[in-house]
N, C-alpha and C positions, 0 to 999 in steps of 0.2 A: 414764481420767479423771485430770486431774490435782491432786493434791494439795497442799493450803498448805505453805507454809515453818511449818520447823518448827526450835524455839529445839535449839539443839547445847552440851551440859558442856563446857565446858573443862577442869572438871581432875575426878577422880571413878574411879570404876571403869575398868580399861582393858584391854583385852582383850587375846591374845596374840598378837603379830606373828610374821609368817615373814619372815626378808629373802629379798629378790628374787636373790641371789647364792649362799644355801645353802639348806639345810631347818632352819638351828638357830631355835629360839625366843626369839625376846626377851623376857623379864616386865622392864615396867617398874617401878624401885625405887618402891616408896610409901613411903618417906620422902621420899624427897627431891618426890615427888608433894605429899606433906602440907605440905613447907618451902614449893613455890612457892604452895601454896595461903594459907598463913598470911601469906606476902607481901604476894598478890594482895588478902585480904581488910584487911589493914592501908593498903595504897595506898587501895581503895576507901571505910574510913573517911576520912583522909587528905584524899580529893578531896570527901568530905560535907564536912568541916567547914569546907575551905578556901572552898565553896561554886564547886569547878570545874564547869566551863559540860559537859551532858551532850550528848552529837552529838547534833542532828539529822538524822534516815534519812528523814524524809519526801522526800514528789515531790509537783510538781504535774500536775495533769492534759495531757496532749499532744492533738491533733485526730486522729492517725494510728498505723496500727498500724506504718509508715513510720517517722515518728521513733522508735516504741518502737524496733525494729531497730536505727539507727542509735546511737540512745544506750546500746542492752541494758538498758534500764530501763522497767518500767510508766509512767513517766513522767518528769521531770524535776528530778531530783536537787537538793534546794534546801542553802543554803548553801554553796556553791561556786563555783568562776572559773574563765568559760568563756571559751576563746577562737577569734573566730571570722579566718581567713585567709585572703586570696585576690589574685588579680590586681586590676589596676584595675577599674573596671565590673564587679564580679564579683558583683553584688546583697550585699554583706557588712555594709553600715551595715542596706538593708531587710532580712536573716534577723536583726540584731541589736533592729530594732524588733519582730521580729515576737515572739521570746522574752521581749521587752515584752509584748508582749500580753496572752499566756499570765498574768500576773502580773497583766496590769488588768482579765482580764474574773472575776478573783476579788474584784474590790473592790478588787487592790493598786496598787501606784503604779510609775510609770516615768519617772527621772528621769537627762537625758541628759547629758554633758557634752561639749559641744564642743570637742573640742582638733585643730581643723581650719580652716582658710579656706574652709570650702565647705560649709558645711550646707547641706542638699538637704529642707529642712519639707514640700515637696512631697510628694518621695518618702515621706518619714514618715509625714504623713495620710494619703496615700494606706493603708496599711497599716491606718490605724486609723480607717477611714471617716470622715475628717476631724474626728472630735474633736479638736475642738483644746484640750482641755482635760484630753488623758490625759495629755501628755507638759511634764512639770517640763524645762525647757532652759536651762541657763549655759553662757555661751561660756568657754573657759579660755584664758588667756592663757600660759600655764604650767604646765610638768607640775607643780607644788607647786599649783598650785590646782585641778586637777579631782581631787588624792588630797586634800589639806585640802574638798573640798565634800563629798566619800564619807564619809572619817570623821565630818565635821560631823554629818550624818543618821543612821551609825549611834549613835554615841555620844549621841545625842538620844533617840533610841529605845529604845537600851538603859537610861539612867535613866530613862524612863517605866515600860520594864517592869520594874523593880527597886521601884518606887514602887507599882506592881497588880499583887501577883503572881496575883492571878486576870483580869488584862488580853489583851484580843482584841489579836491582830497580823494585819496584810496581808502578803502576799507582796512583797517590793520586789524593783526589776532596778534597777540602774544600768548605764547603757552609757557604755562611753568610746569616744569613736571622734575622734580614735586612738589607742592608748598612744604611737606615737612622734612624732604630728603636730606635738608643741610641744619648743621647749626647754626642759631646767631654768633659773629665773630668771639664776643664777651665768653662764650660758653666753651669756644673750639680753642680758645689762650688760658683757658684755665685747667681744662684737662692736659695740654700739655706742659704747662705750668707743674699741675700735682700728680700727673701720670694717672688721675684716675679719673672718673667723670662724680656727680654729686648730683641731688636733686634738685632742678628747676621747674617743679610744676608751671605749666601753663605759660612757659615766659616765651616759647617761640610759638605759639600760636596768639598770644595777644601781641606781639610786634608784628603778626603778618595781620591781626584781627585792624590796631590802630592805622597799619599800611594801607587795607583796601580801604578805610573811608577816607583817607585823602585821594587815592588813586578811582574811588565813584565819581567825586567831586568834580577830580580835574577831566573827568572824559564824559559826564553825561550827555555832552551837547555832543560830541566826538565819534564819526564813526568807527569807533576802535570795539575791540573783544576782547575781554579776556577769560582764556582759559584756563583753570589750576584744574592739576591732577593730583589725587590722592588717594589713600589706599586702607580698606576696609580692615578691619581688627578686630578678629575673632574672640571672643569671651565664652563666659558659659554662664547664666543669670544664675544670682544665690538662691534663687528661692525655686525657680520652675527645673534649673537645672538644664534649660533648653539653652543654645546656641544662641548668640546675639551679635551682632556687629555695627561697632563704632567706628566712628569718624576721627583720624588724628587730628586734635582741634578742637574738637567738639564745637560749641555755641559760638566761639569766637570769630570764626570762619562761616560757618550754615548763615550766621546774622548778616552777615557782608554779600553772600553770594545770590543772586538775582535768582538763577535760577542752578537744582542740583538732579543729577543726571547719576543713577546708580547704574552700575554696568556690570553684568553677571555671563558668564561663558557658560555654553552647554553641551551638546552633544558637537561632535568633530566625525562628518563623512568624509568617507575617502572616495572619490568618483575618478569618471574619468568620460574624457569627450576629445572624439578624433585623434584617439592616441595618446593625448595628453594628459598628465595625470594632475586631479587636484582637487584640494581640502574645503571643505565647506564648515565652516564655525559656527555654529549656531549661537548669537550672541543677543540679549534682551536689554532693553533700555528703558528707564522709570525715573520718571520725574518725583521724588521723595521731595520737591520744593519748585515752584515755579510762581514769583511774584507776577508773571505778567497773563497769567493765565491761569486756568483749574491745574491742578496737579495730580499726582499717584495716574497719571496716563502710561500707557507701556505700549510697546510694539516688540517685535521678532525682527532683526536683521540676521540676513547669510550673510556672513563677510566669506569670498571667494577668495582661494589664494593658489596660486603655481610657480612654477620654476619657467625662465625662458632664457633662450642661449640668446643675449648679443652679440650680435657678427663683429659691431666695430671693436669694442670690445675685449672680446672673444674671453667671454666670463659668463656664466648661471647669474639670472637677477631675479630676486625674489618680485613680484607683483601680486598686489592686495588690491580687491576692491572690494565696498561695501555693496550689497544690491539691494538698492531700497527699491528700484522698480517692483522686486518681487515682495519686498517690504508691505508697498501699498498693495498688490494684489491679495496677498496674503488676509489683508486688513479687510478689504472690500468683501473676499469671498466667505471668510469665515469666522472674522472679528480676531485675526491671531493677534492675538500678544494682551488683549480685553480683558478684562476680568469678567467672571460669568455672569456677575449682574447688571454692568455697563453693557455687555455684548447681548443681553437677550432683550434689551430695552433699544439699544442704538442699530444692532447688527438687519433687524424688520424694516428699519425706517431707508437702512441704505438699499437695502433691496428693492423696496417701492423707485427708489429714482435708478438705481445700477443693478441689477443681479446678476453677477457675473460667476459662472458655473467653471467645472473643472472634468474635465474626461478623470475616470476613474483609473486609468490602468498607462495613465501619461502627465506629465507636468507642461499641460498645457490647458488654456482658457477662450472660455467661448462668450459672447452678452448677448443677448437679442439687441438689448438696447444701443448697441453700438453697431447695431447690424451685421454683426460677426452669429453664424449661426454651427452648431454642434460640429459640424462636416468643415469647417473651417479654420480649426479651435487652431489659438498661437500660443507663442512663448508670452509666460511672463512679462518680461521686455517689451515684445508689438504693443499688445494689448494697453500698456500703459502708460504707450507712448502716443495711440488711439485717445486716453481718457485727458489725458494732460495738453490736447491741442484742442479741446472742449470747453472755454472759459465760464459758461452759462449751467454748464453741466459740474463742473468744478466747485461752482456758487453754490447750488444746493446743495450741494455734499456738505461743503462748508460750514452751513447752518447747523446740520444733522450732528455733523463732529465736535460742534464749537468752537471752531477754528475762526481767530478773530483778521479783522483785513486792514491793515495797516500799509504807508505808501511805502517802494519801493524807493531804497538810496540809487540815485544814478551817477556814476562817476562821471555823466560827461555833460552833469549841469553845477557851474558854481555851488560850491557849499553852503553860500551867505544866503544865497538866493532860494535853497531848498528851503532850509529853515527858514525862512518869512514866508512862502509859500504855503508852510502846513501853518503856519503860525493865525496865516490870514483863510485858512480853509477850514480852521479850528482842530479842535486835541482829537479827543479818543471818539473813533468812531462807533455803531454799536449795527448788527447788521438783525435788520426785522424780516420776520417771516411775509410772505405772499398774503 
């Protein structure tokens, strides 16, 4: 059985080490233990009376035990800059709505910015069954104007919450899509100035690189997210002559972004059910950067998509959705989206707690352990809506995966009051085996 995270001393009694190189013992000085400690509690006055902003370690809730995996997190690490990258058509604006989502089926808000010639509102409703009324959208004209409309919202925010310290916050996302789609103004007045454009290496990726460390700053404590979108760029390496792809940005960006989510399209089925016809994308997702967690983790998402008449309406609406249910079953039965070496080491240990089989000639699932047997076998969906109402059984999966457990943002307890809450229950938990 697996047990909570449990708060670790930093500084305090300390036992006696062996080095790995001889048998001699180390005792570490306690003085100089007692100096760091007199430090550390003089800083933490220090940062009281300054009234510095304390992290935020909450998550918000994810649909999949899939994303857990992918991110190593219970859920969705808030106050942070996520960024998601991929080829063209690579579904990267919709995974960027959909972490919208996540934020608005909490009451919070998702407010977009456009710094592209191609908004696709389609695709977006799609995602958020046409509510057209979840997603805030300004078009930018400028990269100085989709970070001046970011800061605009949080610094609105923040002196609201300075003004109620016993005040309720929403989870907010901001998406940008794309960090690089626009010019800085300086650049788009000079090409029309000379009618022609000139070389700026690096200068709109270090104004959005200097942007995100003020915009870490002002949200770490903040349940906010942000999302940049951005788009892969194919090379050809001089030496191997093999295919490469970059990041518009490069280091400027990657250094700022918390965690980075590569996103690649693959096969596209055409199905059909109850007459209905519709497309299955097979799309993969790879953590190439995740400070809060292991990284290079990958999973398989279907993104399902069809056509449906509105009556009121009386128009075709496109509807998307991701299915991670099938995501996590995918993950449980056969290690999909794993790499060969993580899956023949990890894929054994989930079968000892779950083994969950598949009829061979139907896409459907059966466990023993869940008391579902061969003659019983469901969808996808049942099955993993069986494993997700299992909190105990969840846990140890959790272990096996590395998935770390962090508390849960609730929008319907004061803000101030969370944050001293984990403040007084201590920081990063660490979860020990049985």
């Amino acid at each position: 059985m697996a047990k909570r995270l449990k708060k670790v001393s930093v500084t305090g009694e300390r036992p006696q080490v062996k080095t790995l190189r001889s048998n001699q013992t180390i005792r570490p000085d306690s003085s100089i233990l007692a100096a760091i400690e007199a430090v550390t509690k003089k800083h933490n006055r220090t940062d009281q009376i300054a009234g510095n902003p304390r992290v935020l370690n909450h998550v918000l809730p994810v649909p999949s035990l899939a994303l857990r995996y992918l991110l190593q997190n219970e859920g969705l690490p808030l106050g942070l800059v996520y960024h998601i990258v991929g080829p063209p058509a690579s579904f990267k604006s919709t995974l960027g709505v959909e972490f919208g989502r996540w934020h608005r089926d909490l009451g919070g808000a998702i407010i977009v910015c456009g710094a592209e010639d191609k908004d696709t509102p389609d695709l977006r409703n799609s995602i958020l069954d046409w509510d057209e009324t979840a997603v805030i959208y300004r078009d930018c004209e400028f990269i100085e104007v989709w970070q001046s409309t970011i800061i605009d919202y949080v610094q609105s925010i923040k002196g609201k919450l300075s003004k109620e310290k016993d005040g309720y916050i929403p989870p907010v996302s901001f998406i940008v899509d794309s960090y690089m789609g626009k010019l800085p103004k300086r650049l788009y007045d000079n090409v029309l100035k000379s009618g022609y454009a000139s070389k700026h290496f690096g200068e709109a990726a270090a104004l959005i690189g200097d942007w995100l460390a003020v915009y870490s700053s002002l949200v770490r404590n903040l349940p906010m997210t942000l999302i940049g979108i951005n788009h892969l760029k194919e090379s050809t390496d001089p030496v191997t002559q093999m295919k490469i792809f970059r990041t518009p940005g490069g280091q400027f960006l990657k250094h700022q972004n918390v965690t980075e989510i590569t996103v690649r399209r693959g096969k596209t089925e055409r199905k059909e059910q109850e007459g209905v016809p519709y497309h299955i994308n097979h799309i993969t997702m790879k953590t190439t950067k995740n400070s809060r967690g292991a990284e290079n983790k990958k999973i398989s998402v279907p993104l399902r998509q069809w056509n449906e008449f509105d009556e009121e309406s009386e128009s075709i609406k496109l509807m998307s959705v991701f299915e991670w249910h099938d995501a996590a079953i995918g993950l449980l039965h056969e290690g999909d989206g794993m790499s060969a070496a993580e899956s023949k080491i990890v894929l054994p240990k989930i079968k000892d707690i779950l083994n969950v089989q598949k009829l061979s000639n139907a896409q459907r699932y059966w466990c023993e352990q869940l008391d579902v047997p061969r003659s019983d076998a469901m969808a996808a969906y049942d099955l993993y809506e069986m494993i997700e109402s299992k909190p105990d059984l969840l846990a140890e999966l959790y272990i096996v995966l590395g998935i770390v457990r962090r508390p849960f943002f609730d929008v319907n307890l004061p803000y101030e009051e969370q944050l001293q809450e984990y403040a007084d229950e201590g920081a990063v938990e660490s979860v020990e085996d049985a």
